[in-house]
N, C-alpha and C positions, 0 to 999 in steps of 0.2 A: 409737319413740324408743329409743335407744341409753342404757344410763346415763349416760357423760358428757352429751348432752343434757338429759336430766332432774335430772339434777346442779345446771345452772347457776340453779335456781329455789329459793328457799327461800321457806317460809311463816312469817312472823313473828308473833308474834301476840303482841296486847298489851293490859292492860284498866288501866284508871285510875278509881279514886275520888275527885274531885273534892269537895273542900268549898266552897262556894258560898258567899261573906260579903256580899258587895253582889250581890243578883241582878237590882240594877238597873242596875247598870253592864253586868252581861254583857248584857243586852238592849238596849242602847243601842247597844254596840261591834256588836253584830251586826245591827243596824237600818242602823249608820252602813254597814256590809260590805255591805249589800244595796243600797243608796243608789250604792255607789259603783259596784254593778257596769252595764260599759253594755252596753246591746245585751238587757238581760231583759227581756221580754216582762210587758206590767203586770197579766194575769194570773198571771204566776207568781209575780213582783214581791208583787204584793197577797197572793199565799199565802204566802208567805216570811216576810213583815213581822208577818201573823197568825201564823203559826206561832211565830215564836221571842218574838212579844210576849206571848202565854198560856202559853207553857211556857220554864223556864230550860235544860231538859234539849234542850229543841231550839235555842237560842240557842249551845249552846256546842256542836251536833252541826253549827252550821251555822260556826261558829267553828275549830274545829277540824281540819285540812288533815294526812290521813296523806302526801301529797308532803311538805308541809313538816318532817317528820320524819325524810324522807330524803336529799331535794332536794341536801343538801351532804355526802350519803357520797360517796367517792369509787367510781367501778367497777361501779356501780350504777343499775337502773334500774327505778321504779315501773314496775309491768305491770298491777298491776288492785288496787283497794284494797277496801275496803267498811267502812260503822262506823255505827253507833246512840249514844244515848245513852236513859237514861231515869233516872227517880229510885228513889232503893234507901234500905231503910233500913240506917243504917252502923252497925257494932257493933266495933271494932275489938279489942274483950276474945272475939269469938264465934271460931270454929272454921271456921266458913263461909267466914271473911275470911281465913284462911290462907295467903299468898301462896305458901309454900314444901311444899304439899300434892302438888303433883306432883316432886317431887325423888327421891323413893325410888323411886318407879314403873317408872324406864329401867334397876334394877340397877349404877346410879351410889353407891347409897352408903346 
């Protein structure tokens, strides 16, 4: 591939700390998502329903749609997404949680 080929692709990358107040609503909304969808297979159907009812971290991994974060850029076009969720403990006075840690890195500043 030529550079401008390889040009036209960028990798975004993005992480979120979710605070979670009702985590019973998020498993509701993503019970009612899975309900809704037609044509799943009641095997996978039944794993889905388990999964995001025992864990909130998998209710909102199933809730959460990286198309829909793009969907309405213009000139653009999902190619391949991938994403987790799991639970962490938050500290938001720690050093860990530093969002702005990689900024000197590139000789930007």
């Amino acid at each position: 591939m030529s550079a401008p080929e390889t040009s036209r692709f960028v990798r975004l990358r993005v992480e979120l700390v979710l605070e979670v107040g009702d985590a019973d609503a998020v498993t509701k909304s993503a019970l009612r998502r899975i309900a809704g969808e037609e044509g799943m297979p009641a095997a996978e159907r039944a794993h889905a329903e388990s999964a995001v009812t025992e864990d909130t971290a998998e209710a909102l991994a199933y809730l959460v749609d990286p198309f829909d974060l793009v969907s309405e850029v213009p000139g653009v076009e999902l190619q391949q997404a991938s994403w987790s969720s799991e639970r962490v403990d938050y500290d938001p006075e720690s050093p860990d949680w530093d969002l702005d840690e990689d900024d000197g890195e590139d000789g930007d500043g």
